[in-house]
C-alpha positions as CSV (number, residue, x, y, z in Angstrom):
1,X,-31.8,46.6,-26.3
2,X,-33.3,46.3,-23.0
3,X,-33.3,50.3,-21.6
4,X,-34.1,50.8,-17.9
5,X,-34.4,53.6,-15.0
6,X,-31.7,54.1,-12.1
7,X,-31.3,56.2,-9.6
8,X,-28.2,57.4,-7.6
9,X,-28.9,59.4,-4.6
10,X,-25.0,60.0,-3.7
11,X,-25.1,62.0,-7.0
12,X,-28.2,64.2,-6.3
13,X,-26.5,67.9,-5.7
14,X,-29.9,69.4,-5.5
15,X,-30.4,71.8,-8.7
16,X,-33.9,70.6,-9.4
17,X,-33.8,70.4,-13.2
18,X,-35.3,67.2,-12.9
19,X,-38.9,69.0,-11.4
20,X,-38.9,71.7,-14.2
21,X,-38.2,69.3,-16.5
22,X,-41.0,67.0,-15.3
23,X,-43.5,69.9,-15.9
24,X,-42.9,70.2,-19.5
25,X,-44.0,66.3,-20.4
26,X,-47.1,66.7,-22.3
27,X,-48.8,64.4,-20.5
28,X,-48.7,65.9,-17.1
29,X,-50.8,69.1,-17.7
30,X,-47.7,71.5,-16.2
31,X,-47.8,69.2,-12.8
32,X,-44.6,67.8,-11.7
33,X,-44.7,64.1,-11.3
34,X,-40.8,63.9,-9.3
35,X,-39.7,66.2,-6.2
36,X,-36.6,66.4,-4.2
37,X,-36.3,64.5,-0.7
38,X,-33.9,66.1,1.8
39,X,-31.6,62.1,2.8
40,X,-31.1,64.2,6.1
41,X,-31.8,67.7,6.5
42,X,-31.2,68.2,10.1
43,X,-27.7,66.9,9.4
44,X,-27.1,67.7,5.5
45,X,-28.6,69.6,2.4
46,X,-28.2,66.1,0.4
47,X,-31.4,65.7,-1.3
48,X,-32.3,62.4,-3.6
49,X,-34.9,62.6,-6.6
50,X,-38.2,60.6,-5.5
51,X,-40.0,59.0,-8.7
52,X,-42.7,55.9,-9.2
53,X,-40.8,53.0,-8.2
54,X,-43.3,51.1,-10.6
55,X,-43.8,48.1,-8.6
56,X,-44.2,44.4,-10.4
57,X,-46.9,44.1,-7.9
58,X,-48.0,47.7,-7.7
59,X,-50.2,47.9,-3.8
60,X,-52.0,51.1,-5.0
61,X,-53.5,49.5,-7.9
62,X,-54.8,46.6,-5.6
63,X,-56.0,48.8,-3.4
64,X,-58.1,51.0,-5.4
65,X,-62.0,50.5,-5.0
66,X,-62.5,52.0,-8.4
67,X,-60.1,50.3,-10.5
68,X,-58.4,53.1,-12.2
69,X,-55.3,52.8,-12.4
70,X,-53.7,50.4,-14.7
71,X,-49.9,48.9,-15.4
72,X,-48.9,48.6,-18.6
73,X,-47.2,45.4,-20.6
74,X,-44.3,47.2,-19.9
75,X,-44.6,47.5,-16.2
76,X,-45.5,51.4,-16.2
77,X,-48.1,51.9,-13.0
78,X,-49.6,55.0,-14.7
79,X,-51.9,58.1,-12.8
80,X,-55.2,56.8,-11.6
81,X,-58.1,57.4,-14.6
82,X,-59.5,60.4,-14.6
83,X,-63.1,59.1,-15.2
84,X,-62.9,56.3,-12.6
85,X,-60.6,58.0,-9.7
86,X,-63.3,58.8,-6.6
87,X,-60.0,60.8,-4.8
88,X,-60.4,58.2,-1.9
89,X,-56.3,58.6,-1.2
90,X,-56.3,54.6,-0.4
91,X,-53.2,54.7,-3.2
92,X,-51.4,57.5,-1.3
93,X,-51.9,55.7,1.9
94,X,-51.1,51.9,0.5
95,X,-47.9,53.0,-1.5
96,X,-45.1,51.8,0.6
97,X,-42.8,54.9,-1.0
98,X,-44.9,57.5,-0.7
99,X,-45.5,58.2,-4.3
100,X,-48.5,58.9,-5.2
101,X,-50.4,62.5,-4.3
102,X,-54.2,63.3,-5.1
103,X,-54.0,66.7,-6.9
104,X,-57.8,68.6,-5.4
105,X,-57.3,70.8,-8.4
106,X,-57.6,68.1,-10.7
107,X,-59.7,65.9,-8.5
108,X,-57.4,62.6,-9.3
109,X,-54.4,61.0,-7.8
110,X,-51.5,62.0,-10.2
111,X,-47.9,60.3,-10.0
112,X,-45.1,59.9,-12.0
113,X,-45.6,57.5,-15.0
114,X,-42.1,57.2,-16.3
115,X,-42.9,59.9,-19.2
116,X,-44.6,56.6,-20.9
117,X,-45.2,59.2,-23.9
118,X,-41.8,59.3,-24.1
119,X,-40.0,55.7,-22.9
120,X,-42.5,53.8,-24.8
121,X,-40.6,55.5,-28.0
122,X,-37.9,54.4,-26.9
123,X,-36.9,58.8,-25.5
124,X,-35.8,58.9,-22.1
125,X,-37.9,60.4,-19.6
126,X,-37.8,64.3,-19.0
127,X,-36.1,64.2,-15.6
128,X,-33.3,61.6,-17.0
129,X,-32.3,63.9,-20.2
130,X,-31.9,67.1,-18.2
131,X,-29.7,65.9,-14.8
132,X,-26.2,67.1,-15.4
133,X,-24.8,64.7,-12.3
134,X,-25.9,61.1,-13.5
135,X,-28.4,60.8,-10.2
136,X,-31.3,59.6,-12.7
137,X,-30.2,57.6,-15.8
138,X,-32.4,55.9,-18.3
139,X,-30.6,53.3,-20.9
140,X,-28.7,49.7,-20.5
141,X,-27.9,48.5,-17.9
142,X,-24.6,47.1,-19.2
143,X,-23.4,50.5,-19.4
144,X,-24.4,52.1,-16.2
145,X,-22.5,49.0,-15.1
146,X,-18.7,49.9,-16.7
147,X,-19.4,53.6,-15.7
148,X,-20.2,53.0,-12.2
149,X,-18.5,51.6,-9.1
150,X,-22.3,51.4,-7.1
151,X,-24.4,48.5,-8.0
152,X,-28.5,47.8,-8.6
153,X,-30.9,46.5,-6.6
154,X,-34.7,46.5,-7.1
155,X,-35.9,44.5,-4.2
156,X,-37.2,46.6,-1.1
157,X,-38.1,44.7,2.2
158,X,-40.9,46.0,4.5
159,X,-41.2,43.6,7.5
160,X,-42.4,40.7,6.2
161,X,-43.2,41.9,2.2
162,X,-40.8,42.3,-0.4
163,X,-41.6,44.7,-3.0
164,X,-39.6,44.7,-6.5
165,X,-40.1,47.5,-8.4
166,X,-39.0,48.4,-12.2
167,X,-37.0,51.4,-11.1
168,X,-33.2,50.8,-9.7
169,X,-31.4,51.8,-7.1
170,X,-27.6,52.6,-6.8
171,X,-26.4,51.8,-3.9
172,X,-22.6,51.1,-2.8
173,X,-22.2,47.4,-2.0
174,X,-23.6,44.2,-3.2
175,X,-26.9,44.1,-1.4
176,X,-29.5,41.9,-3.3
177,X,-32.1,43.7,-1.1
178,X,-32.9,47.2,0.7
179,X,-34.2,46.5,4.1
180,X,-36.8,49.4,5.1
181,X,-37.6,49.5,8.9
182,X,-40.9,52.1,8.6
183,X,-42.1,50.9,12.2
184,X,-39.0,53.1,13.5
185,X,-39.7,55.8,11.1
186,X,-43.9,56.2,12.4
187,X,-42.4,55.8,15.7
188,X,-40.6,58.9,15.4
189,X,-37.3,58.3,14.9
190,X,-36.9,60.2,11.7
191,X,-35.7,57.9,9.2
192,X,-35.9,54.6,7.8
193,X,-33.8,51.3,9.0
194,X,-33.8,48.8,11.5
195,X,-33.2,49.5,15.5
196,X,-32.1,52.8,14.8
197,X,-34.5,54.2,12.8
198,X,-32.0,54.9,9.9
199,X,-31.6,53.5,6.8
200,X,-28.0,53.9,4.7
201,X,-28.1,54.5,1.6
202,X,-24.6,54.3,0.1
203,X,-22.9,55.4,3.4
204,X,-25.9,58.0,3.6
205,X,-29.0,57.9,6.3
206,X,-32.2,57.8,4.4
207,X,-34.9,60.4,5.3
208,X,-38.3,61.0,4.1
């Protein structure tokens, strides 16, 4: 049985169990790995849980001078190596979601690695067992299928690249692909999407 990651930002209602939660996997030395986006917080106090999209492809891992950080077999793009991360930041710059951060404390760019100490078991991940709305669910896909009306996609569009990433995202119609306009957002329109700087998100403008 095939178990994978998906996340539903129309469920998100905020709580941040999901950050604690993070905190307590024994691999992340009492840093959390996920935090809480606001979709549009001029307008609305939605948030939506941001974690590693683990790319197949993953940019960050191209970019890195040093070569430290690795993807699993299974597709994990885990935290840079301690012994071979310079803290040059060309991974927090090249991710195309904004995922990775360099921690100064721990002079090494941490992210979140899916709990792999934990999902490689066959566990889900921290911040999967503890949401109480079904925003972030780990397991087949053929059942988050008969419980939900949204549907999966895993193929983000920037310009003229096409990422597809391990992680899912729910969204409300049958889109094969999420078209991210981040020209607009730089510009300083304030969100994500083409002309208008907005991108929806099951009926819900996307901000970062």
């Amino acid at each position: 049985m095939t178990l994978e990651f998906f996340i539903d930002p129309s469920r998100c209602i905020g709580c941040q169990a999901c950050v604690h939660a993070c905190v307590e996997c024994d691999s992340h030395r009492g840093i959390s790995m996920i935090h809480l986006d606001f979709v549009d917080r001029a307008a609305s106090p939605q948030t939506t849980p941001a974690v590693c999209m683990h790319c197949e492809d993953p940019t960050c891992a191209r970019v890195c001078p040093a070569d430290a950080i690795k993807q699993t077999a299974e597709g994990i793009v885990q935290s840079a190596l301690k012994p071979r991360c310079i803290g040059c930041s060309n991974c927090v710059l090249a991710c195309p979601f904004g995922v990775p951060k360099y921690v100064g404390a721990m002079d090494q760019m941490m992210k979140c690695d899916m709990c792999y100490d934990r999902t490689s078991a066959g566990l889900k991940p921290m911040c999967a067992t503890v949401c109480p709305s079904g925003a972030l669910y780990f397991g087949p896909r053929e059942t988050i299928e008969k419980m939900r009306r949204e549907r999966s996609l895993n193929t983000f569009v920037f310009g003229r690249q096409a990422v597809k990433t391990k992680v899912n995202l729910m969204v409300g119609d049958e889109r094969k692909a999420l078209e991210l306009d981040v020209a607009s957002f730089l510009a300083g329109a304030g969100g994500l999407g083409a002309g208008t700087g907005k991108e929806q998100t099951d009926g819900i403008p996307y901000h970062r």
